[in-house]
KEZA-751747 format. One record per atom (N, C-alpha, C, O): residue in three letters; x, y, z. Coordinates in steps of 0.1 Angstrom, whole numbers, plus 5000, padded with zeros to 4 digits. Example, Ala and Ser with C-alpha at 12.3 -4.5 7.8 and 13.67 -1.06 7.14 Angstrom:
<pts>
ALA513249435078;ALA512349555078;ALA513249675078;ALA514249675085;SER512849785071;SER513749895071;SER512950005079;SER513450115080;
</pts>
This chain:
<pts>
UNK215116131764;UNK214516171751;UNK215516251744;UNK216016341750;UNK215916231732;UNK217116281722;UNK216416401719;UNK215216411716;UNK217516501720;UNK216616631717;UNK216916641699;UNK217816611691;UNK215116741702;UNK214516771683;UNK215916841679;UNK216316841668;UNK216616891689;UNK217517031681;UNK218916941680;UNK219116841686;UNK219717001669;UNK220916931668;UNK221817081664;UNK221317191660;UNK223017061667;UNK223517171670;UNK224317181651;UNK224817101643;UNK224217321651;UNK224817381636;UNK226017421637;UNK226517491646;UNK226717341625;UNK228317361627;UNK228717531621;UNK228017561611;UNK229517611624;UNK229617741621;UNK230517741613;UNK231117631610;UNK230917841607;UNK232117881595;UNK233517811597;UNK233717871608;UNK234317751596;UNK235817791597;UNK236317891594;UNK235617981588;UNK237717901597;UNK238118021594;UNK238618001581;UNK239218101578;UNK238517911572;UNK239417931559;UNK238017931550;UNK238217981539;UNK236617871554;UNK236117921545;UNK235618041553;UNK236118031542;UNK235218121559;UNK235418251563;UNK236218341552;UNK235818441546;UNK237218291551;UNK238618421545;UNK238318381531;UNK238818451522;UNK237418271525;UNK237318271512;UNK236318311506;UNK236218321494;UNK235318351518;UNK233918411515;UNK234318561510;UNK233818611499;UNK235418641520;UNK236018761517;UNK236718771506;UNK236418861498;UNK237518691504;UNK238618701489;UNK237618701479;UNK238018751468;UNK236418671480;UNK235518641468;UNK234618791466;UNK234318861455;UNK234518811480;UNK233718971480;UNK235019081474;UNK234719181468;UNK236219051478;UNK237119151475;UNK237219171457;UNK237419271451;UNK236919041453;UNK237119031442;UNK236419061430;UNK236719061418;UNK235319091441;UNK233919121432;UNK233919271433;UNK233419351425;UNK234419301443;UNK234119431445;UNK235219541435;UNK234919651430;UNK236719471433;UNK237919541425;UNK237219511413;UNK237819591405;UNK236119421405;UNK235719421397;UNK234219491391;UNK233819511380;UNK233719501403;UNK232619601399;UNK232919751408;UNK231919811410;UNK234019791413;UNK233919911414;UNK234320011403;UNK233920121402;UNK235219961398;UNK235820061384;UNK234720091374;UNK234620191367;UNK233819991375;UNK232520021360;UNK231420131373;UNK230720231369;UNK231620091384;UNK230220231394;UNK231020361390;UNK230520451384;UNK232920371396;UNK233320511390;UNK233120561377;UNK232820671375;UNK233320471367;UNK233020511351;UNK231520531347;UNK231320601337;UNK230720491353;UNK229120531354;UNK229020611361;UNK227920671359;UNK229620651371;UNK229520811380;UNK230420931371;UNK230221051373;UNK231220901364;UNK232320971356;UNK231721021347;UNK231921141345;UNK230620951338;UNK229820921331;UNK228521041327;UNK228121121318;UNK228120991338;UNK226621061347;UNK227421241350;UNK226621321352;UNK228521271351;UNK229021371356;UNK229321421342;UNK229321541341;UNK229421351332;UNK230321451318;UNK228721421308;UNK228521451296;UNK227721371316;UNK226521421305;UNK225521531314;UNK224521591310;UNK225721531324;UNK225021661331;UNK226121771325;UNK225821891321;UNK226521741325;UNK227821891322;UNK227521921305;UNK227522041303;UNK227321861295;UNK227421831283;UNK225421891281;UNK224721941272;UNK225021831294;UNK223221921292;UNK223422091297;UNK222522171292;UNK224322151305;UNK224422271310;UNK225222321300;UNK225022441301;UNK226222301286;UNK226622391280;UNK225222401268;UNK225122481259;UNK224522311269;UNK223522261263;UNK222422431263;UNK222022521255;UNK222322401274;UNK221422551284;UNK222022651277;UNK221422671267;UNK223222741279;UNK223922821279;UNK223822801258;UNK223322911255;UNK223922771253;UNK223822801238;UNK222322831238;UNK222022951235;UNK221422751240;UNK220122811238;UNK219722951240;UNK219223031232;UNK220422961257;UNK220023111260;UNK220723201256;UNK220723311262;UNK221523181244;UNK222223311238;UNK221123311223;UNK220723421218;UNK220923191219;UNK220123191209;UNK218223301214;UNK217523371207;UNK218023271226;UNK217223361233;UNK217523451235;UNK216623531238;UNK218623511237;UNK219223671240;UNK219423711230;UNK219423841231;UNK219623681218;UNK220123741201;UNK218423761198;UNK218023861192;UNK217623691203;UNK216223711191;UNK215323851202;UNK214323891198;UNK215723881210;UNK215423961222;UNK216524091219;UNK216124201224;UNK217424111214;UNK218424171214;UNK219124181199;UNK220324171194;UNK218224191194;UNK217924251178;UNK219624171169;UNK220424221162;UNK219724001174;UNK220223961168;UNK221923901178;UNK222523791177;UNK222324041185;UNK223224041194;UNK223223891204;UNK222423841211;UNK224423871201;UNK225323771212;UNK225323831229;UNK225123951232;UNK225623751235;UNK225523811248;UNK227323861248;UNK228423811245;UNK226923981253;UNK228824041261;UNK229823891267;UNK229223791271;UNK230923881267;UNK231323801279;UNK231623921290;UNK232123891301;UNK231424051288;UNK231924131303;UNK231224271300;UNK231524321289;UNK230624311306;UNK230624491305;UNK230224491320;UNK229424441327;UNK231424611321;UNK231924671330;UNK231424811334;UNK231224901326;UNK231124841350;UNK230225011350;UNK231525131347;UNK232625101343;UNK231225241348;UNK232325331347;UNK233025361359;UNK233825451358;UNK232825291372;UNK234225301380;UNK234925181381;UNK235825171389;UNK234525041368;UNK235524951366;UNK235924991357;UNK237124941357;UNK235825081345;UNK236525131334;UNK237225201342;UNK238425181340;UNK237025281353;UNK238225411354;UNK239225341367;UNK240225391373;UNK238625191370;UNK240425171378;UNK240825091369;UNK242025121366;UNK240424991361;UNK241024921346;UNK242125021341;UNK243325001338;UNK241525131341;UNK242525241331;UNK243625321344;UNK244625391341;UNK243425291354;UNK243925401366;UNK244525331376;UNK245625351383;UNK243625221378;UNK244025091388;UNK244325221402;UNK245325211410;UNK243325311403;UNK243125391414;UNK241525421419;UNK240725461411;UNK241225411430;UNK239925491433;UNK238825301437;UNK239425231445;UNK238025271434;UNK237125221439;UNK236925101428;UNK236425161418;UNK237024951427;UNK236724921418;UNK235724871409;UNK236024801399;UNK234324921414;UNK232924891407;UNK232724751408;UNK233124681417;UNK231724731391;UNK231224651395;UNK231124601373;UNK231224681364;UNK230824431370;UNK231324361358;UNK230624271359;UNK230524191368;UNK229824291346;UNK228424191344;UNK229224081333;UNK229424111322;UNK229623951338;UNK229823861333;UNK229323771327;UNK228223771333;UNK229223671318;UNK228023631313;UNK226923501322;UNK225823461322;UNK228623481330;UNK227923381344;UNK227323481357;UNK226923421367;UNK227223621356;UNK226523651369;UNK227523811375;UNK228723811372;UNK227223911381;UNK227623991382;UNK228824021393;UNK228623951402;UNK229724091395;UNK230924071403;UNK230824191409;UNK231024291401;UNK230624221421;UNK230824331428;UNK232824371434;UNK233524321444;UNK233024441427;UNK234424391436;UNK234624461448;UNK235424431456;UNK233624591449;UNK233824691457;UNK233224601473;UNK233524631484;UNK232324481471;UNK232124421485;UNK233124361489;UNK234024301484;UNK232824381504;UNK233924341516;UNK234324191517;UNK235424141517;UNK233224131518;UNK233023971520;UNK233123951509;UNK232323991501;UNK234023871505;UNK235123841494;UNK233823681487;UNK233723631476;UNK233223641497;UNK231923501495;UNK230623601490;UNK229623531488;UNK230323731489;UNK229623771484;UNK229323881471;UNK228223931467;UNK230823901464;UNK231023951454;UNK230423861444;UNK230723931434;UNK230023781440;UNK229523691430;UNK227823691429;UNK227223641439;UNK227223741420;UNK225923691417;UNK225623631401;UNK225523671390;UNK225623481409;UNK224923431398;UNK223523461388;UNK223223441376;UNK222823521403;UNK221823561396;UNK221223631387;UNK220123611382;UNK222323761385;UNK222823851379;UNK223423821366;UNK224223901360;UNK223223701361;UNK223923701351;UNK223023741335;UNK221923681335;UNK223223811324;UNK222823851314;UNK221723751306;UNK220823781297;UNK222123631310;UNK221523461304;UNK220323461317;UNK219323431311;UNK220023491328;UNK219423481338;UNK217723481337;UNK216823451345;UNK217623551319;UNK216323601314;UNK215423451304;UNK214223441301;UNK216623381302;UNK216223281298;UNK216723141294;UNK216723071284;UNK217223131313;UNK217623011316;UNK217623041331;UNK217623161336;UNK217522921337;UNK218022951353;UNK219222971357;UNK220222901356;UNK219123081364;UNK220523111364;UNK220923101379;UNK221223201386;UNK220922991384;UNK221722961393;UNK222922921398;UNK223422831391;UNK223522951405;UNK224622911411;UNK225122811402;UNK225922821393;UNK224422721405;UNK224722531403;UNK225322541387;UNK226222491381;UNK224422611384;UNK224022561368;UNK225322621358;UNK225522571347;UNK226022701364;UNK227122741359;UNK228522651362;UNK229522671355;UNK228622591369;UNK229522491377;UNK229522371365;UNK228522341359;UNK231022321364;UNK230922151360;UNK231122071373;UNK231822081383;UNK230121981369;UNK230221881379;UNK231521771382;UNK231321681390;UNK232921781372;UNK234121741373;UNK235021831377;UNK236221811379;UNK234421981379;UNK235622061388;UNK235222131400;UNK234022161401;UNK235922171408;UNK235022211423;UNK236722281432;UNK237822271427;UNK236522301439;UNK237422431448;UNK238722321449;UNK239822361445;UNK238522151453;UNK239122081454;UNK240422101448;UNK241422111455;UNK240422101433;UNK241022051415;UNK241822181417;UNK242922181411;UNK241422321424;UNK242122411417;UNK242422551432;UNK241922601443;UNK243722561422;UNK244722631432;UNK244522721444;UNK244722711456;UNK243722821434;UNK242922941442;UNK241722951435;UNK241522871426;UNK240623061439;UNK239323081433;UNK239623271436;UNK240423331444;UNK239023311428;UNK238723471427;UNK237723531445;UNK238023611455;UNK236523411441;UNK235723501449;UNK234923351459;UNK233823301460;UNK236523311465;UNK236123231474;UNK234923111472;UNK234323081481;UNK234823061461;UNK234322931456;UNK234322971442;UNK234323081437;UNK234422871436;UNK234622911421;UNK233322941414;UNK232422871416;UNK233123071401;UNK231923101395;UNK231923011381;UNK230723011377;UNK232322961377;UNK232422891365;UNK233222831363;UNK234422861366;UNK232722681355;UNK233922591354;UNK234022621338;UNK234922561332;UNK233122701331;UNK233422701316;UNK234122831310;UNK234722921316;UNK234022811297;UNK234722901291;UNK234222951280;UNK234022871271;UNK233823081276;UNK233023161264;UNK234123211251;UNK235123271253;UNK233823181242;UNK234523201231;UNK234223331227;UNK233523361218;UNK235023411237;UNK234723591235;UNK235423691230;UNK235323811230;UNK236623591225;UNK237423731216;UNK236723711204;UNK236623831200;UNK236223651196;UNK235323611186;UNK233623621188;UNK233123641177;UNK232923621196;UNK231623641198;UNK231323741210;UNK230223751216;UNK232523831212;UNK232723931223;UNK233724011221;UNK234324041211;UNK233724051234;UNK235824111235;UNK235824091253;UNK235024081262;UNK237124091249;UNK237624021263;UNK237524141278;UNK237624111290;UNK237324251273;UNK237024341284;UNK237224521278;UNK238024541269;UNK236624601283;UNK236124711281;UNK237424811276;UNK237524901268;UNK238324761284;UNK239324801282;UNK240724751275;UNK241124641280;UNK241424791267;UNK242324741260;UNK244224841265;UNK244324951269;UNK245124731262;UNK246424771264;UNK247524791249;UNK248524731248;UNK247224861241;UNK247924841232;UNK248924871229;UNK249324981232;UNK250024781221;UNK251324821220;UNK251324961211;UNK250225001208;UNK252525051206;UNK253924981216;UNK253525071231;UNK254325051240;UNK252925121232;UNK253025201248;UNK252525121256;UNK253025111267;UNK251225031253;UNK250924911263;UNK249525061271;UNK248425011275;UNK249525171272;UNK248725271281;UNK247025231277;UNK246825191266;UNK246225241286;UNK245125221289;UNK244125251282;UNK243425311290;UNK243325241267;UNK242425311262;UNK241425211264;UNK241725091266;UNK239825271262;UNK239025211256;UNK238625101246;UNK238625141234;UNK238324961250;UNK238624901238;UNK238024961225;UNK237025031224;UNK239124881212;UNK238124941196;UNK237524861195;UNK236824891185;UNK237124701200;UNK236524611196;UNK235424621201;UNK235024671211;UNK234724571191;UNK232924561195;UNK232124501205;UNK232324381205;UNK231424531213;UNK230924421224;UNK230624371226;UNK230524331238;UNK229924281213;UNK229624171210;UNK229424161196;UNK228924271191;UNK229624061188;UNK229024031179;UNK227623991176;UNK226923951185;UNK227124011160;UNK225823931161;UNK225623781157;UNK226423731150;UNK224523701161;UNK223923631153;UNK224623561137;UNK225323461134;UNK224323651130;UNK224323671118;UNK225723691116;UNK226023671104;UNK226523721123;UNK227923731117;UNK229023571115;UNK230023541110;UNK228023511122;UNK228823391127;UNK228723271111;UNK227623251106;UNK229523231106;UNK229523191092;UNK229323061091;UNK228922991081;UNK229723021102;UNK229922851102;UNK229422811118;UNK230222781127;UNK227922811119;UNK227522751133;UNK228122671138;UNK228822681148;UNK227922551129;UNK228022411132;UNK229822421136;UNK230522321138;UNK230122471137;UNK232122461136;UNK232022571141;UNK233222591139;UNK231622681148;UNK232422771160;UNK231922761172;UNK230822791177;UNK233022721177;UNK233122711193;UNK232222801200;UNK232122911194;UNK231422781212;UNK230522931219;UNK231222891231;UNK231922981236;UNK231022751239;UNK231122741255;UNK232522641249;UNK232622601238;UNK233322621260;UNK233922481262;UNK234122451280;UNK233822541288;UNK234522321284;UNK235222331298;UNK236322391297;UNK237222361289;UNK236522501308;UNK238022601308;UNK238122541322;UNK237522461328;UNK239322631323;UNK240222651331;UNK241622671329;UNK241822601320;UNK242922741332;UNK243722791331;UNK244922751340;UNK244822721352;UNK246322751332;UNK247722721344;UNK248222871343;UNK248522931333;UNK248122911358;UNK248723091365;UNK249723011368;UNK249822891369;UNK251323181368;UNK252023171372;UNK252123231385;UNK251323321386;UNK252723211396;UNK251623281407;UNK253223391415;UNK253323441427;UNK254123411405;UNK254923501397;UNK256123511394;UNK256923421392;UNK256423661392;UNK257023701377;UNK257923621369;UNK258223631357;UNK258423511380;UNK259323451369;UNK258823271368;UNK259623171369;UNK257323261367;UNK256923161371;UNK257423021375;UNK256922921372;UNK258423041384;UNK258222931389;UNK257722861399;UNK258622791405;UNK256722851402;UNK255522801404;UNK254622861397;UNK254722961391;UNK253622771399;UNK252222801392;UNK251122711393;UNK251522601395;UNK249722731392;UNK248722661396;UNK247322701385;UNK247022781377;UNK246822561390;UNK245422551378;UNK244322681387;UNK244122681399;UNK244022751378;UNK242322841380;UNK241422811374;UNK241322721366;UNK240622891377;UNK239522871366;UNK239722991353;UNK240623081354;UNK239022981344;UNK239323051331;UNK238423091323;UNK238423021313;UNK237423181324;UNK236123201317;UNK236223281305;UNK235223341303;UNK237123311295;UNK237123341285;UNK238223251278;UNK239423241281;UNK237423191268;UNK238623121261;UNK239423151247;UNK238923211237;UNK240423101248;UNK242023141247;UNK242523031232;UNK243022921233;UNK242123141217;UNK242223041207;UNK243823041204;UNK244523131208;UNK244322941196;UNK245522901195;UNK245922971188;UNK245322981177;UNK247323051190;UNK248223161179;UNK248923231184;UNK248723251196;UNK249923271179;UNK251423301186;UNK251523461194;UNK252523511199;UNK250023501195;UNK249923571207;UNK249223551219;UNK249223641228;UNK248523391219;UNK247923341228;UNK248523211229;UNK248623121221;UNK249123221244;UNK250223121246;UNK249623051253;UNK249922941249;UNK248523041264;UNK248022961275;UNK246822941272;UNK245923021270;UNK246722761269;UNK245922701266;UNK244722711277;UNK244922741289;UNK243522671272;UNK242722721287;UNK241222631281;UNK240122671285;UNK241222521273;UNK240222431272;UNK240822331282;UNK242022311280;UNK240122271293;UNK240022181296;UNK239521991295;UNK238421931296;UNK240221961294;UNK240321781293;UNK240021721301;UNK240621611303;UNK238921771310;UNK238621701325;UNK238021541326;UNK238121461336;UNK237421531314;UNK236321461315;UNK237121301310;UNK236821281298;UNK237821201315;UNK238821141314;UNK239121161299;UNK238621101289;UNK240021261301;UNK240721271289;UNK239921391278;UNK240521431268;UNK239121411280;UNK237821451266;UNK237421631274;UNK237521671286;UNK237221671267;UNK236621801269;UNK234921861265;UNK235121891254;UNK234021881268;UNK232521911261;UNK232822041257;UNK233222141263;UNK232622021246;UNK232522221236;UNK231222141230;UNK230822031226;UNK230722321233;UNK229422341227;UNK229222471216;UNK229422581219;UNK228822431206;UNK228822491193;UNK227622621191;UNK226722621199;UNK227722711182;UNK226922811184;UNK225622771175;UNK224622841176;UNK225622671168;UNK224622581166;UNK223322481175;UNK222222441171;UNK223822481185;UNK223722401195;UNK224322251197;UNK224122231209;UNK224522211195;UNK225422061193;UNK226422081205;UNK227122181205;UNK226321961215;UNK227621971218;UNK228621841218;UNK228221741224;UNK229421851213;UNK230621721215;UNK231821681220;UNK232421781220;UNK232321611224;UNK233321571238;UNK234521591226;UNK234121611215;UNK235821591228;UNK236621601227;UNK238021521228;UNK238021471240;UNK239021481222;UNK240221391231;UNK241121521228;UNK241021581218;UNK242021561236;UNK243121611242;UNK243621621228;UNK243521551219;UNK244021761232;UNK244821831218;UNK245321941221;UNK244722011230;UNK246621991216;UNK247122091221;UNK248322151209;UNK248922071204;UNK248622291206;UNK249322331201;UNK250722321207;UNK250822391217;UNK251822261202;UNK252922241210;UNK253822361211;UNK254122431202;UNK254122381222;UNK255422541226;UNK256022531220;UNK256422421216;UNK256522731215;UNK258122701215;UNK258822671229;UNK258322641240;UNK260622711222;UNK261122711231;UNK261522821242;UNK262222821252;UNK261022911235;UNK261123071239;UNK259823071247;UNK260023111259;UNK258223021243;UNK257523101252;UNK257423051267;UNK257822941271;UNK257023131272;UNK256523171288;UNK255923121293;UNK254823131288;UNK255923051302;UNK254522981310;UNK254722771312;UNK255322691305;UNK254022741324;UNK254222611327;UNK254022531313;UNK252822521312;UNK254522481305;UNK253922431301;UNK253622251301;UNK252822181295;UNK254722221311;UNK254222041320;UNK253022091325;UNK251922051323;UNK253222171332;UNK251922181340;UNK250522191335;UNK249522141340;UNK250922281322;UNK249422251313;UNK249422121307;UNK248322051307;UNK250022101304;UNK250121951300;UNK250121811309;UNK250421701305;UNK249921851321;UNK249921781329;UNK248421721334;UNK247921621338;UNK247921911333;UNK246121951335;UNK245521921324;UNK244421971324;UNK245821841314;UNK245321821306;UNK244621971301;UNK243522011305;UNK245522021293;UNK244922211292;UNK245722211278;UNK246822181275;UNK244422261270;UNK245022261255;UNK243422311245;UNK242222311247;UNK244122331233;UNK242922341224;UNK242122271218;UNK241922151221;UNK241422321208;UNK239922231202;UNK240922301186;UNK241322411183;UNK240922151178;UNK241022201165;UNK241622051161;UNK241921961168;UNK241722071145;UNK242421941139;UNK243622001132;UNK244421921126;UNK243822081132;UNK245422161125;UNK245922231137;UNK245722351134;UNK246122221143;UNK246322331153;UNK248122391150;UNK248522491154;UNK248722311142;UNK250222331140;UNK250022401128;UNK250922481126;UNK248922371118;UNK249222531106;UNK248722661110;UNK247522691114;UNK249522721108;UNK249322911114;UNK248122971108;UNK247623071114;UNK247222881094;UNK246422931087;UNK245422901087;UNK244522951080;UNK245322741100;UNK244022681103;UNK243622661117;UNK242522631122;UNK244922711121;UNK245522641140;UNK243522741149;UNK242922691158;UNK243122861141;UNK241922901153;UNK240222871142;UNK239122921144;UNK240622761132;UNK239322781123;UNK238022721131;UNK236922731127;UNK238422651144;UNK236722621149;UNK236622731159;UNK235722731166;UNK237622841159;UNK237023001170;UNK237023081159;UNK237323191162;UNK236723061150;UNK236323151138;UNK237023291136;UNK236423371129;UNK238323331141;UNK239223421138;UNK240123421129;UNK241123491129;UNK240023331119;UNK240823351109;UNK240323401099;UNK241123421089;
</pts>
């Protein structure tokens, strides 16, 4: 009796290797559009967290008779080693969360939770982070993972810290600048910068040669006494700033070009894609008009 079963012929090997060439081919073709939709998905979660962070200053100003949030105040035994760089070094309420520097465990000087915005937004860890930069991207960290991937526009809606160095003696006084601005001082919402993605190129010393990407939480408007660019272009190519309006918009790569005198990597910034926000940035009389210091 002829059997019911008849036997099934299997693959060769050539169509085998052609089943593969076809999967390879599909796959060099749909993998670049999953990274650009993961690229994607990473620079509009980031673009909703500077999102957060303008609101909750617009909630800190109407709580706070109008006032901007600090980007730093510092207790009085961070004023007196700032000024002394002797004795014990306190403790600096940042706008991302508070910095103990006086703790030992270098992973536990950081509280996010502590940050001044904390009252009305969540202030977590996470939420301060961009999701295109991480310990990986960057050289060193302060406090053993990084507290922020952004940057506050605080010589203009702040001051950059409690203490100031002024020429010609360079000696230690109290800053004269105000500790924050208000609300109401700001003239052009829609066009001044509040947050951007930072980060910064250190020299890691004195005569820089070497040097490496940090992070950079106060940002650094373009003019011939601020040499180190410190907006970030992470997001291929583009940067998210967020306006004191609320709006926020991506960016393409822009940068004020060095002389040949100043100081500092500047391949390397240029390499980090590290540069400013502006459309004049080469006239002296327009180069800081979206940080509102002119």
């Amino acid at each position: 009796m002829a059997s019911r079963f008849r036997s099934r012929r299997g693959f060769t090997l050539i169509e085998l290797l052609v089943v593969i060439a076809i999967i390879a081919v599909l796959v060099s073709i749909l993998l670049p559009a999953v990274q650009q939709a993961r690229a994607a998905a990473r620079a509009s979660e980031c673009r909703n967290r500077l999102k957060q962070f303008v609101i909750a200053i617009h909630n800190y100003a109407e709580t706070f008779d109008g006032l901007l949030v600090p980007y730093v105040v510092e207790d009085s035994t961070r004023m007196n080693y700032l000024s002394t760089y002797s004795g014990g070094q306190g403790k600096a309420q940042f706008w991302f969360g508070t910095v103990n520097y006086d703790e030992p465990v270098l992973a536990r000087r950081l509280d996010s939770r502590e940050s001044p915005l904390g009252k009305f937004m969540e202030a977590s860890y996470e939420v301060f982070q961009c999701p295109d930069l991480g310990r990986n991207q960057l050289g060193s960290v302060q406090f053993g993972k990084t507290a922020s991937g952004y940057a506050y526009n605080g010589h203009f809606l702040s001051r950059g810290s409690g203490v100031e160095y002024a020429p010609p003696t360079w000696a230690a006084a109290p800053s004269s600048k105000r500790l924050c601005a208000k609300l109401a001082d700001v003239r052009q919402m829609t066009q001044t910068i509040a947050f951007a993605d930072g980060a910064g190129m250190y020299c890691v010393d004195f005569s820089c040669a070497s040097s490496e990407l940090r992070e950079n939480w106060l940002l650094e408007p373009p003019g011939a006494d601020n040499l180190f660019p410190s907006v970030h272009f992470r997001h291929s190519g583009t940067a998210n700033v967020a306006y004191v309006d609320g709006h926020v918009d991506s960016h393409p790569f822009s940068w004020k070009n060095p002389r040949p005198t100043d100081f500092g990597d500047y391949v390397g910034m240029e390499r980090e894609k590290l540069g400013h926000i502006g459309l004049r940035l080469e006239d002296a009389q327009f180069q800081d008009e979206w940080y509102d210091l002119k």
